[in-house]
C-alpha positions in Angstrom: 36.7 -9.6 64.1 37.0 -7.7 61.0 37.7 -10.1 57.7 40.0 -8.9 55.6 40.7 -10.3 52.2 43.7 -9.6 49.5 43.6 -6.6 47.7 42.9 -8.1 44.0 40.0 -10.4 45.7 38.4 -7.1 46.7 38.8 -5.7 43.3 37.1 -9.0 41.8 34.4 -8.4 44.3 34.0 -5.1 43.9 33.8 -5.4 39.6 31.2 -8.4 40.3 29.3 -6.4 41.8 29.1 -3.8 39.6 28.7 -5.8 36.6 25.9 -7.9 38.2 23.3 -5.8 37.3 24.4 -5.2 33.8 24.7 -9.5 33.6 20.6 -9.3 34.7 20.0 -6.2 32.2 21.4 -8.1 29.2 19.9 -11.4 30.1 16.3 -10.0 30.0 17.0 -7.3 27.0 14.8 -7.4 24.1 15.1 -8.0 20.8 14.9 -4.3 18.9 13.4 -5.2 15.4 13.5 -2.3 13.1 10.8 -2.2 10.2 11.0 0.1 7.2 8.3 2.3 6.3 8.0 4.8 2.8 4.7 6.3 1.8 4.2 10.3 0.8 4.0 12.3 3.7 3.9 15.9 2.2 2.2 17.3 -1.2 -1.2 16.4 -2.6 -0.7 13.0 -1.9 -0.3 12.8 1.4 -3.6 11.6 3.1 -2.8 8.1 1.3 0.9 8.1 2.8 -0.7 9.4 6.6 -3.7 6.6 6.4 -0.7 4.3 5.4 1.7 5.3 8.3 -1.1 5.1 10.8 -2.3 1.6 9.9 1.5 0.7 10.2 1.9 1.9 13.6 -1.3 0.2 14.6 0.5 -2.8 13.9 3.7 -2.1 15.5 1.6 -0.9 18.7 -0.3 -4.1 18.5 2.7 -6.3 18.0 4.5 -4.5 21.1 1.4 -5.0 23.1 1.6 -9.4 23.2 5.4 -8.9 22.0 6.4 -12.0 20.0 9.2 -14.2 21.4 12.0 -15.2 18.6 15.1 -17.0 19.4 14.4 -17.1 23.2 14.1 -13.2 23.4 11.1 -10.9 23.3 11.0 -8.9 20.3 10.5 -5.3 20.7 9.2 -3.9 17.2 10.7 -0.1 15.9 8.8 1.8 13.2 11.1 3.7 11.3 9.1 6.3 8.9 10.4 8.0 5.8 8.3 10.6 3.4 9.2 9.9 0.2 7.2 12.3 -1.4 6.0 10.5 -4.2 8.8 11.2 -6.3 11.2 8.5 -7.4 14.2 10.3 -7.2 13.4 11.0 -3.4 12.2 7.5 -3.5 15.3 5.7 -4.1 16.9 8.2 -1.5 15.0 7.0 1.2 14.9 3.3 0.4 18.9 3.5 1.1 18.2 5.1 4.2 16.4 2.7 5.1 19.0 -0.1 4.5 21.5 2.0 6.4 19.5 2.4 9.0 19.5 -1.0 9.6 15.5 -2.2 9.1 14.7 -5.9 8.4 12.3 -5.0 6.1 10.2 -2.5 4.5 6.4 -1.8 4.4 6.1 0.4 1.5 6.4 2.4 -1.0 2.5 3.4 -2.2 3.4 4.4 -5.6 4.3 2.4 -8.3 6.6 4.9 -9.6 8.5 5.4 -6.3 8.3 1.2 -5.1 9.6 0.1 -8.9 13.1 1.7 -8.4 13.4 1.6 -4.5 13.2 -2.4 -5.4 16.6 -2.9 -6.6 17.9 -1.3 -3.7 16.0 -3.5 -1.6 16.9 -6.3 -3.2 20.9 -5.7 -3.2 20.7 -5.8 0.5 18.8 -8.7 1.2 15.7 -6.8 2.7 11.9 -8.0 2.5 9.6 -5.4 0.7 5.9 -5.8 0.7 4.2 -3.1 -1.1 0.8 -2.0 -2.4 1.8 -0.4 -5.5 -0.3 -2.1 -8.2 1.9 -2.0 -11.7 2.8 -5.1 -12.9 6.4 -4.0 -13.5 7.3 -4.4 -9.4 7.5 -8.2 -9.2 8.6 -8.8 -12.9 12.3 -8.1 -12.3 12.6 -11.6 -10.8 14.1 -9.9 -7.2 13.0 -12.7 -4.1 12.5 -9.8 -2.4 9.5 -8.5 -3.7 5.8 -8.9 -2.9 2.8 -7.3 -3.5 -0.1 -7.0 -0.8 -2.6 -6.2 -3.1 -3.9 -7.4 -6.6 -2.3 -6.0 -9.8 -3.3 -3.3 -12.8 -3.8 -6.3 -14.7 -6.2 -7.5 -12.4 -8.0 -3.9 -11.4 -8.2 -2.8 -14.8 -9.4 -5.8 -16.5 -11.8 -6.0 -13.7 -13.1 -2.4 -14.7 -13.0 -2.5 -18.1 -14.7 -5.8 -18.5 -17.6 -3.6 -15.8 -17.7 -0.6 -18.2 -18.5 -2.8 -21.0 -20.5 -5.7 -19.9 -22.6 -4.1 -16.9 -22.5 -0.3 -17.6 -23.1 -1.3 -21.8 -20.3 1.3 -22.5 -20.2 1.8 -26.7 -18.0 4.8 -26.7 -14.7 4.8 -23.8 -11.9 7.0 -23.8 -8.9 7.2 -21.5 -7.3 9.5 -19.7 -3.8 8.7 -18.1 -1.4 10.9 -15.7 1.9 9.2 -17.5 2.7 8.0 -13.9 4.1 4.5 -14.0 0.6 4.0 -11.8 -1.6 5.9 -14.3 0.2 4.7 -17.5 0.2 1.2 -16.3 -3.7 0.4 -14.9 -4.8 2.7 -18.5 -3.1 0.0 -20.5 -4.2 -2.9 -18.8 -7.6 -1.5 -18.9 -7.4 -0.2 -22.6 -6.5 -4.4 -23.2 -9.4 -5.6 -21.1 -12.1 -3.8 -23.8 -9.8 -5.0 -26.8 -10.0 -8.2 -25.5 -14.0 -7.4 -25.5 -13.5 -6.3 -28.9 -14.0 -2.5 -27.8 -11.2 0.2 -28.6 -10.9 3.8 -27.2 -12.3 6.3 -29.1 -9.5 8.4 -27.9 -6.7 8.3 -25.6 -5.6 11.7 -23.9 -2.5 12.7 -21.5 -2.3 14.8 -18.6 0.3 14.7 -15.2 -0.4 14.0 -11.5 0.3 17.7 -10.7 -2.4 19.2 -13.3 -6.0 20.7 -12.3 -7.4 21.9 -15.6 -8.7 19.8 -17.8 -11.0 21.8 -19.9 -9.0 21.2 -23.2 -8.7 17.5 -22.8 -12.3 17.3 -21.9 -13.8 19.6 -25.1 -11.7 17.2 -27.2 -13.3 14.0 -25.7 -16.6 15.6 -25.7 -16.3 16.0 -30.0 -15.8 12.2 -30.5 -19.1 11.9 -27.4 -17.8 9.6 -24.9 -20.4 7.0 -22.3 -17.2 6.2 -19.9 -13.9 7.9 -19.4 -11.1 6.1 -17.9 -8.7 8.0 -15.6 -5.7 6.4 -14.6 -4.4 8.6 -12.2 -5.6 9.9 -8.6 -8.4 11.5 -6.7 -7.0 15.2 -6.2 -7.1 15.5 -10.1 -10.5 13.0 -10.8 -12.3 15.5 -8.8 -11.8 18.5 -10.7 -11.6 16.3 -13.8 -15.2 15.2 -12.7 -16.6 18.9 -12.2 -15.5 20.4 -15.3 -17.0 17.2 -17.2 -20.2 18.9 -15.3 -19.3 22.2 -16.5 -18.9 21.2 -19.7 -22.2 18.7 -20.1 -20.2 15.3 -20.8 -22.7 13.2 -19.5 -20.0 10.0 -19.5 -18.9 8.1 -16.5 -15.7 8.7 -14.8 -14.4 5.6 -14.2 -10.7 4.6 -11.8 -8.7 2.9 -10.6 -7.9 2.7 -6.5 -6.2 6.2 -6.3 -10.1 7.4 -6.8 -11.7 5.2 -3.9 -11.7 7.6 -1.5 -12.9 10.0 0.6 -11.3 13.0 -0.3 -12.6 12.4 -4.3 -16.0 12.9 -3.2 -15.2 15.7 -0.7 -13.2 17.8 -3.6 -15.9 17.3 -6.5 -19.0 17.4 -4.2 -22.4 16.4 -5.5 -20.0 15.9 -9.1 -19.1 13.0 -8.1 -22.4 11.0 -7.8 -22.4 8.4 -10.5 -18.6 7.5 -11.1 -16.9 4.4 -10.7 -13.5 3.0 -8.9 -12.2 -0.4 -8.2 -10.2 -1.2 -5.3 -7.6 -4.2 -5.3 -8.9 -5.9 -2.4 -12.2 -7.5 -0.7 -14.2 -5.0 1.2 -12.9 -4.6 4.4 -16.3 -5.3 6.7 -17.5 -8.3 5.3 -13.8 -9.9 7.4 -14.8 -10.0 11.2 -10.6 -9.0 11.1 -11.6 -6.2 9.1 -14.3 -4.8 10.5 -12.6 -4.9 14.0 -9.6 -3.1 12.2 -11.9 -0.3 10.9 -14.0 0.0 14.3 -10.6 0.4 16.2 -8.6 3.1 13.1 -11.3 5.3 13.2 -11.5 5.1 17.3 -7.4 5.9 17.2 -7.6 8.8 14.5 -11.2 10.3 14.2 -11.3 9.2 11.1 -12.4 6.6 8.3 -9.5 4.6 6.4 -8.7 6.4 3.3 -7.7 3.5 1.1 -4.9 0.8 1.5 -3.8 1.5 5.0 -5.1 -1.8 6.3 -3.0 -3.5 3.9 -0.2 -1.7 4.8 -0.9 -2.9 8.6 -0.8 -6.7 7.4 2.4 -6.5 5.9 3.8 -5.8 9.1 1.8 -8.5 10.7 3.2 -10.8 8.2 6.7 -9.9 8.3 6.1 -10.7 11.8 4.8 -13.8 11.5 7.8 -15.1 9.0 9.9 -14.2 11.8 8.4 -16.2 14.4 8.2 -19.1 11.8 11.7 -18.8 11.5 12.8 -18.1 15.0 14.7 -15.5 13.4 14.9 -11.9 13.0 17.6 -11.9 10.5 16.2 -11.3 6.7 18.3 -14.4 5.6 16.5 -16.9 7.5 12.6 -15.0 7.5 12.8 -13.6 4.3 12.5 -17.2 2.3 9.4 -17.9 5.0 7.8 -14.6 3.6 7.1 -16.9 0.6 5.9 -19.3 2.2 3.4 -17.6 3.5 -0.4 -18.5 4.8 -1.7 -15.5 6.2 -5.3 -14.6 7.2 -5.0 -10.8 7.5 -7.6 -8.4 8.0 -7.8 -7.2 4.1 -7.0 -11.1 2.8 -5.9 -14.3 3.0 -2.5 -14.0 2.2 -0.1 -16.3 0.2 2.2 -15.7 -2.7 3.1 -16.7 -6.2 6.9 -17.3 -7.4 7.0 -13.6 -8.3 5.5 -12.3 -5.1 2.0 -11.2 -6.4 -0.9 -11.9 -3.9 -2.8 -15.1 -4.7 -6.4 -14.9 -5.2 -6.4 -10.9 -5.2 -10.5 -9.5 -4.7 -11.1 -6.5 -6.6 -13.9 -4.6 -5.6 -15.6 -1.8 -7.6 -17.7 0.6 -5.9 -20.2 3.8 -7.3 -20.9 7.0 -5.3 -24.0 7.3 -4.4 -25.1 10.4 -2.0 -21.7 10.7 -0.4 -20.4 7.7 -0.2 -18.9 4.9 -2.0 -21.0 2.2 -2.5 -20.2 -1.5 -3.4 -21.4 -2.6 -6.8 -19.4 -6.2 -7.1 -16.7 -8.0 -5.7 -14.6 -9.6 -8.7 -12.3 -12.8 -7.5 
């Protein structure tokens, strides 16, 4: 015989059933973890911001691939990637986007400029921001939220002035600065590194990041006969900068700061560029097994070599990661004060932090072209 049963006990039935699948869905839902990213996508600067968003997503990839487990619950990580042009009025644009959009923290910016005023913003919400921009201004305006994945101007401009005069016996050094908060800031750390040497430029001279001619700057310098020029600024103006010092038969070495160490310098001034100098805040990235694995597996993924900080851009996901795991927490409150607590070993450093949020026991590594590469000179701890 047919069993019959009330009407509402049917109803309850029936809803059970429906909602037992969504019960099961719930119970084994991850954890969707949205990390920040800000770098320049577009304009001249864009092959640092691309090398910076592909590291990123390497780590994001990676992470989803042996998906950590916080608060019971697999976390699923989210990249969510904004161009902000270089420009710090775009900059601060997208860094509230990036709070509104709801991101635990944010990997980025690259430039000093954009990363100085984006801070604050961070900083009002509550939201971790580990950047490589290098002027000393980002972690001196006392925000907890602040850290810096790479050494300082302080430390990559003394480290090349102190180079200039003590290994390259430079009598006669002039600077050059793009009056970026980048170029302004590693000219005067390095113009104090040769004071404190007792050396002083023999000139200072000012340009901007968008500029390609130099020829009037350079016949200037060339009157008071320079042995090293200081650039602070980046590689799509060095180059040119480093031809028409050709051109014009200033036999002085170019030297910079990381915005030079790459790729695309030596590609835009061609054989020009044999003989000048960069620095790098950071070890070299092969002599780390973690780092040469890292390198080995970017350039398998994109066909190409790592332009510059990219790797360090793919630990500060990995340690935003780990706070969080430390914490059992994806909430910014509870990972964030883990974040400087750090003990990392990443695959561009060991990573911990000082009260301020500047690395501890930041490398810097200055290199020379030499055919058409970049070849390491010394590694400066």
């Amino acid at each position: 015989m047919k069993q019959r049963f009330p009407r509402s006990m049917t109803m309850v039935l029936a809803l059970g059933g429906m909602m037992a699948p969504f019960a099961i869905t719930a119970a084994q839902a991850d954890t969707v973890v949205k990390i920040g990213f800000s770098s320049p996508l577009s304009g001249p600067q864009a092959h640092y911001g691309k090398d910076n968003e592909n590291a990123t997503k390497m780590a994001i990839d990676d992470l989803n691939a042996k998906p950590i487990t916080v608060g019971g619950q697999k976390v699923t990580f989210e990249l969510v990637s904004e161009d902000d042009q270089a420009d710090p009025r775009v900059g601060t644009q997208v860094a509230q986007r990036l709070v509104d959009s709801g991101v635990k923290a944010v990997i980025g910016h690259f430039n000093s400029g954009v990363s100085i005023p984006a801070s604050r913003i961070y900083s009002d919400a509550g939201i971790p921001q580990l950047s490589v921009s290098t002027n000393p201004a980002f972690t001196t305006a006392g925000y907890k939220t602040t850290f810096r994945l790479v050494g300082s101007d302080s430390q990559v401009g003394g480290a090349l002035g102190r180079y200039a005069v003590a290994q390259l016996k430079a009598q006669r050094i002039a600077v050059i600065d793009d009056r970026t908060a980048y170029g302004q800031g590693i000219a005067d750390e390095f113009i104090k590194s040769i004071q404190g040497l007792g050396k002083q430029p023999v000139k200072r001279e000012y340009t901007n990041d968008k500029a390609s001619d130099f020829t009037a700057i350079l016949t200037s310098l060339k009157a008071v006969h320079p042995d090293v020029i200081f650039y602070g600024g980046a590689d799509a103006q060095a180059a040119p900068m480093a031809k028409q010092m050709k051109r014009l038969g200033l036999n002085a070495k170019l030297m910079g700061g990381d915005m030079l160490s790459t790729p695309t310098f030596i590609k835009l001034a061609g054989a020009d560029a044999v003989g000048h100098f960069s620095a790098v805040p950071g070890g070299e990235l092969g002599a780390r097994p973690a780092g040469k694995d890292f390198e080995a597996r970017y350039k398998a993924r994109y066909k190409q070599d790592v332009v510059l900080l990219g790797p360090q851009f793919y630990d500060g996901v990995m340690i935003v990661a780990d706070a969080m795991k430390r914490a059992n927490s994806t909430e910014p409150a509870k990972f964030l004060p883990l974040i400087a607590k750090t003990a990392y070993k990443g695959v561009t450093a060991d990573f911990s932090f000082d009260g301020a949020g500047n690395l501890k026991h930041a490398p810097v590594t200055i290199s020379a072209v030499e055919g058409s590469n970049w070849k390491v000179k010394t590694v400066v701890q």
